[in-house]
C-alpha positions in Angstrom: 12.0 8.8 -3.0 8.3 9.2 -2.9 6.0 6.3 -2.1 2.8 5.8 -2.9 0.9 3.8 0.2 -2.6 2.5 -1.1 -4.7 1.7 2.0 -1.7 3.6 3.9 -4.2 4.4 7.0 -5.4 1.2 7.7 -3.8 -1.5 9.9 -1.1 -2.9 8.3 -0.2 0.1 5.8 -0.3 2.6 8.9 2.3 0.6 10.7 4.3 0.4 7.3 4.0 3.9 6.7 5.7 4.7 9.9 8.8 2.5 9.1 8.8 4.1 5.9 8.8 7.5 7.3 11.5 6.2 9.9 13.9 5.3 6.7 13.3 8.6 5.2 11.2 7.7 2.6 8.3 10.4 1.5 5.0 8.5 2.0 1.9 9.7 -0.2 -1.4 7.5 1.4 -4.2 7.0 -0.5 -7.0 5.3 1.3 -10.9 5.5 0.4 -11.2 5.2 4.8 -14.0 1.6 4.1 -12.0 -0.2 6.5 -10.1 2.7 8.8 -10.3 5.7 10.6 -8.7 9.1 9.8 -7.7 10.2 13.0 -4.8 7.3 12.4 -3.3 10.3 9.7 -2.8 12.6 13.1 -1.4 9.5 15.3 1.0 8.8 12.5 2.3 12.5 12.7 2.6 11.8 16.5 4.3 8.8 16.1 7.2 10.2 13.5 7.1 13.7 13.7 5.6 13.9 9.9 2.4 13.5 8.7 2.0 12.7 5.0 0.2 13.6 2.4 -3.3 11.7 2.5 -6.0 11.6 -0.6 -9.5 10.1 1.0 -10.8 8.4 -2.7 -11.9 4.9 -4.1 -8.5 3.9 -6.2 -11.4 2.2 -8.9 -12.0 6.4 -9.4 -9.0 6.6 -12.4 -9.5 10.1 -12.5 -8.3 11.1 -9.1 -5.7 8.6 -8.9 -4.2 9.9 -12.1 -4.4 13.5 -10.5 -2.3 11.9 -7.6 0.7 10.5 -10.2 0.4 13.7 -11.9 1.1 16.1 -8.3 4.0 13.5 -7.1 7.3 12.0 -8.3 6.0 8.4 -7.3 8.9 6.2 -7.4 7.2 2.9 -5.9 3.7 1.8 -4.3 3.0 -1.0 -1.8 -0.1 -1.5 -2.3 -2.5 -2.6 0.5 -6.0 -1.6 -0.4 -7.8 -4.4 -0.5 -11.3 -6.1 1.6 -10.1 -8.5 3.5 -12.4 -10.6 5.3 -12.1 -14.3 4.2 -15.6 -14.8 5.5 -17.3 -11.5 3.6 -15.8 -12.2 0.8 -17.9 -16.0 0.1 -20.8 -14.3 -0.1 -20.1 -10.6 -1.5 -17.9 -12.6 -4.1 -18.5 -9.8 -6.8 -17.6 -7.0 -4.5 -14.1 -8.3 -3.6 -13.5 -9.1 -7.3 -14.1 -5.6 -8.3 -12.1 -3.8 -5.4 -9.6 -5.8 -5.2 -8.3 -6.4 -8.8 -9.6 -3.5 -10.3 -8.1 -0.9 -8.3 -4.6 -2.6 -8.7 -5.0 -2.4 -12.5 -5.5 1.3 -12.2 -2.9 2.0 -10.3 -0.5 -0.6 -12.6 -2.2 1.3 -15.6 0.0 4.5 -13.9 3.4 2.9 -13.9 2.8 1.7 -17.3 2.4 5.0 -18.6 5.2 6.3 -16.6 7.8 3.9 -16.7 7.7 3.5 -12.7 8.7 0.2 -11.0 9.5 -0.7 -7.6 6.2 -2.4 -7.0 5.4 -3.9 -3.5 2.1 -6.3 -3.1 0.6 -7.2 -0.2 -0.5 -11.2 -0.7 -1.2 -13.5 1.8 -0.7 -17.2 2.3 -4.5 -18.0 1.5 -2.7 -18.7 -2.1 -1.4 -21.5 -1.1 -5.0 -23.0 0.0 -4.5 -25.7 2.3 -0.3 -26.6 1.9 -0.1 -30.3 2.0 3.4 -30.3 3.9 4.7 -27.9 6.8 6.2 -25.4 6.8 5.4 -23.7 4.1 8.0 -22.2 1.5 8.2 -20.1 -1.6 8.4 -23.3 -3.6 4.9 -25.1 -2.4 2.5 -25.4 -4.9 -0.3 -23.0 -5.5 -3.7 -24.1 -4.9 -6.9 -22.8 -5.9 -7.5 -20.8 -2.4 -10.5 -22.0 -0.4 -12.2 -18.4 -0.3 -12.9 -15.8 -2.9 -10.2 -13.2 -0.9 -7.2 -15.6 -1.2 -8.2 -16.2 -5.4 -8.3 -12.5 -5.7 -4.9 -12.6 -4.1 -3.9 -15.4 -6.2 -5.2 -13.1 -9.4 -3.3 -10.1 -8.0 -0.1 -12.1 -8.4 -0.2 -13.2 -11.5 -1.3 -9.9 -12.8 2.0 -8.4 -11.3 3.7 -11.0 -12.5 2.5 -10.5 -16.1 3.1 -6.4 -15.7 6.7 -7.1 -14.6 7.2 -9.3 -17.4 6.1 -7.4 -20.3 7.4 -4.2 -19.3 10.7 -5.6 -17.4 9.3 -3.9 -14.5 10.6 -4.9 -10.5 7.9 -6.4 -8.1 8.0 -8.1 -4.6 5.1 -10.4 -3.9 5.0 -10.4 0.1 2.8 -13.3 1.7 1.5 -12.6 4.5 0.9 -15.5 7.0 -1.4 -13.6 10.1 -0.5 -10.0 11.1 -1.2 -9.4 14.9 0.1 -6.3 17.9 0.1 -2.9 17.5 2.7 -0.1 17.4 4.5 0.2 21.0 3.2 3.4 21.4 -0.3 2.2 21.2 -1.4 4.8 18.9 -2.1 2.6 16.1 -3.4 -0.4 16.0 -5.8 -3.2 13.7 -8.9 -1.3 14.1 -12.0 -3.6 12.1 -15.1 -1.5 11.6 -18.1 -3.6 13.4 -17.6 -6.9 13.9 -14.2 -7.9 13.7 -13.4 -10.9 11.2 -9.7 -11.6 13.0 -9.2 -14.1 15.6 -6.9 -11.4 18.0 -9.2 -8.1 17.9 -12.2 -10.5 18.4 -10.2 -11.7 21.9 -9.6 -8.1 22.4 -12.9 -7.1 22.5 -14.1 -9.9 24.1 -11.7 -9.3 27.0 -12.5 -5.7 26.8 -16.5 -6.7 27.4 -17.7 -5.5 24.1 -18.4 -8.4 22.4 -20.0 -11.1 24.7 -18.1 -14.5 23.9 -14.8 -15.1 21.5 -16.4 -17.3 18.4 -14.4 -20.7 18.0 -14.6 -21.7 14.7 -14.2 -25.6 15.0 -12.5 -27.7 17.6 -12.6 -31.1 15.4 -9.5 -30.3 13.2 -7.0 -32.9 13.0 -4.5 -30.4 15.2 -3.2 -31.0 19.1 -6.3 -29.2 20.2 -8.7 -29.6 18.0 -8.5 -25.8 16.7 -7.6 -24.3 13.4 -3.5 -23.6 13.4 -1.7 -20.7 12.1 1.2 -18.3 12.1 1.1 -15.2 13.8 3.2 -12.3 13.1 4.0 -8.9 15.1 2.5 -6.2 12.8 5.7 -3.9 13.3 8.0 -6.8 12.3 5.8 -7.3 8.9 6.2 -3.7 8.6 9.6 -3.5 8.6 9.6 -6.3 6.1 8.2 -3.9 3.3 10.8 -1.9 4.1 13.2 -3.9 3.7 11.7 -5.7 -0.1 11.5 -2.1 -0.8 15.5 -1.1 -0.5 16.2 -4.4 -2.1 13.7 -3.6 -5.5 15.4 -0.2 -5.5 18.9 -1.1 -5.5 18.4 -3.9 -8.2 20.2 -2.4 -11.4 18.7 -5.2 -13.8 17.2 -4.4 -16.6 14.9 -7.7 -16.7 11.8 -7.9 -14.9 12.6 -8.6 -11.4 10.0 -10.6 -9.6 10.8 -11.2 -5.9 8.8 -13.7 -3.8 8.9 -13.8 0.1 7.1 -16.0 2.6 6.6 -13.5 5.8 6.1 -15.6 9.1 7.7 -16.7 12.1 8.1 -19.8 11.2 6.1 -21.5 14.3 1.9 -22.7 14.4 -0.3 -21.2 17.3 -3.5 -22.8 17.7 -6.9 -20.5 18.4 -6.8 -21.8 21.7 -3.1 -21.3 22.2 -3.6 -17.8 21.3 -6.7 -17.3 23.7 -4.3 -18.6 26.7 -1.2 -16.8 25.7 -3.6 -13.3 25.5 -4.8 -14.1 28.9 -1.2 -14.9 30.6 0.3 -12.0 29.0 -2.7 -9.6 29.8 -3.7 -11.1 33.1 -7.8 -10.8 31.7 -10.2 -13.5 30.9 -11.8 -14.5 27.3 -15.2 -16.4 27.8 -15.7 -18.5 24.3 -17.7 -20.5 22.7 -17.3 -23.1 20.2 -19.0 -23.0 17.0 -19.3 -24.7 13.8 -16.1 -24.7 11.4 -16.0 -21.3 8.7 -16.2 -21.7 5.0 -13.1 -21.3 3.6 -10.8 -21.5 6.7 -8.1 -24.1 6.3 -6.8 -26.2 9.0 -3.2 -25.1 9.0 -0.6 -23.0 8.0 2.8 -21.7 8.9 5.6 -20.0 6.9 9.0 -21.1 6.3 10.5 -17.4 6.3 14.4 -18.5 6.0 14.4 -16.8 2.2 13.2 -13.5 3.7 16.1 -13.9 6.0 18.5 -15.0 3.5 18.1 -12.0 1.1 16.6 -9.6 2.6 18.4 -10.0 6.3 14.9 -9.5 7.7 13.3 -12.0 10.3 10.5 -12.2 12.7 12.0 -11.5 16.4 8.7 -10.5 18.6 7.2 -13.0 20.8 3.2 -14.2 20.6 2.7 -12.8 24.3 4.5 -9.4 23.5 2.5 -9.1 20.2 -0.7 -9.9 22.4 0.5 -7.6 25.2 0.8 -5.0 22.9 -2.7 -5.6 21.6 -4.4 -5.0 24.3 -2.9 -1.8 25.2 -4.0 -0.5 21.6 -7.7 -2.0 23.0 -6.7 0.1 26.3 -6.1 3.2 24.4 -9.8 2.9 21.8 -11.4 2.6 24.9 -10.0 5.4 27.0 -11.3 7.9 23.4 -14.9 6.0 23.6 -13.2 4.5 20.0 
């Protein structure tokens, strides 16, 4: 079966892409290159032995998508294209409105026409704004999300939710709790054009002396430290987790609309500091830091209950913080032997 991969070359879709190619899926990557680098195509290739088909467009341009669904059998998307940056998007709020909702209707507009299902969304846990009990699971409430990313999230949902609905389509919602590592072979990796908006490449390239001081945003949360707590995931265990929704979407014979819901976490809260100590004992480097005023729109914590993920889908978290970090730096290790 061919998949269609939206945003396929950035961080989390490249490391997906790879565990699709690994299962023998054919992988078609769309990706407008805003928030990634090409040369990821040729690492991917490196990495599996394939390199897939890649179309470097804006998905809000119907016209070439619809050239795309028209060249390929597309049996499924997961669809990761999408700004990201909860910061960026409080004061660009139009921008992330328009990219990310618009170019998901475009591409549901597609299935519609064609009668495809099988469709995979990457959310995030920002839907749940700030969860008044621990851990979080499938079943806690929806709030309105503290920053204009998680609401376009939120929006993204529900307009799957409504498309699988009306036209008995299947759809697995994946919420993302926070994506961290890089592929063992260190070929690809989170790689944030300027400044990075993500705790761990921040401590990367803080340790790696391109960045000055690590930002702290708030020490005066009601946590064990005083820092903002959340759940960290290895990248190549979320992966795998598409992966796995994927086979389970495809191998549903119903008839009805099918709308599957998974909490992906590890089920444990790092602090900002815990991560900053972990990266240094696993990396044997320093991070100099600096505390600063709390972000609009953070939240103070969050962690995932991911025992439904486990249940039906037999998929669970089973890399380590440290390992994730170690592997992070050697990703940093590798940009900065290619002057990246």
């Amino acid at each position: 079966m061919t998949i269609l991969v939206t945003g396929g070359l950035g961080y989390i879709g490249s490391h997906t892409v790879v565990e699709l190619l690994n299962n023998d899926f054919e992988v078609v990557i769309v990706d407008d290159l805003s928030n990634s680098e090409k040369f990821i195509l040729n690492n991917i290739e490196e990495i599996t032995g394939i390199k897939p088909v890649f179309y470097p467009f804006d998905l809000k341009r119907k016209e070439l998508l619809h050239q795309v669904f028209e060249a390929h059998q597309i049996g499924g998307c997961i669809n990761f294209a999408a700004s990201k940056a909860v910061g960026e998007s409080q004061i660009k709020p139009v921008d992330y409105y328009e990219n990310n909702l618009f170019s998901l209707i475009n591409i549901l507009q597609e299935f519609k026409e064609r009668g495809i299902s099988n469709f995979i969304f990457s959310s995030s846990c920002t839907v749940y704004g700030q969860a008044d009990t621990m851990p979080i699971n499938e079943n806690t409430p929806l709030k309105t999300p503290e920053s204009v990313y998680g609401k376009t999230k939120q929006m993204g949902e529900q307009i799957l939710i409504d498309f699988a609905e009306a036209y008995h389509r299947k759809i697995s919602l994946l919420r993302y709790f926070n994506p961290i590592g890089a592929h063992p072979s260190a070929k690809i990796g989170e790689l944030p054009l300027g400044v990075p908006n993500n705790l761990v490449p921040y401590v990367t390239q803080t340790a790696a002396g391109i960045r000055e001081k690590l930002n702290i945003w708030g020490d005066d949360y009601p946590t064990e430290d005083g820092t903002a707590v959340r759940d960290y995931i290895y990248v190549v265990d979320l992966a795998k987790a598409h992966v796995s929704a994927l086979k389970k979407l495809i191998g549903d014979s119903s008839e009805e609309a099918v709308i599957d819901v998974y909490n992906l976490g590890t089920g444990k809260g790092s602090s900002v500091l815990e991560v900053v100590n972990a990266f240094e004992r696993a990396n044997d480097v320093e991070v100099p830091y600096q505390i600063c005023a709390r972000r609009e729109g953070d939240i103070t914590i969050a962690y995932a209950d991911p025992g439904k993920a486990e249940r039906e889908l037999g998929w669970k978290s089973e890399t380590s913080l440290e390992e994730a970090l170690r592997t992070t730096w050697e990703w940093q290790e590798y940009l900065n032997s290619r002057n990246i």
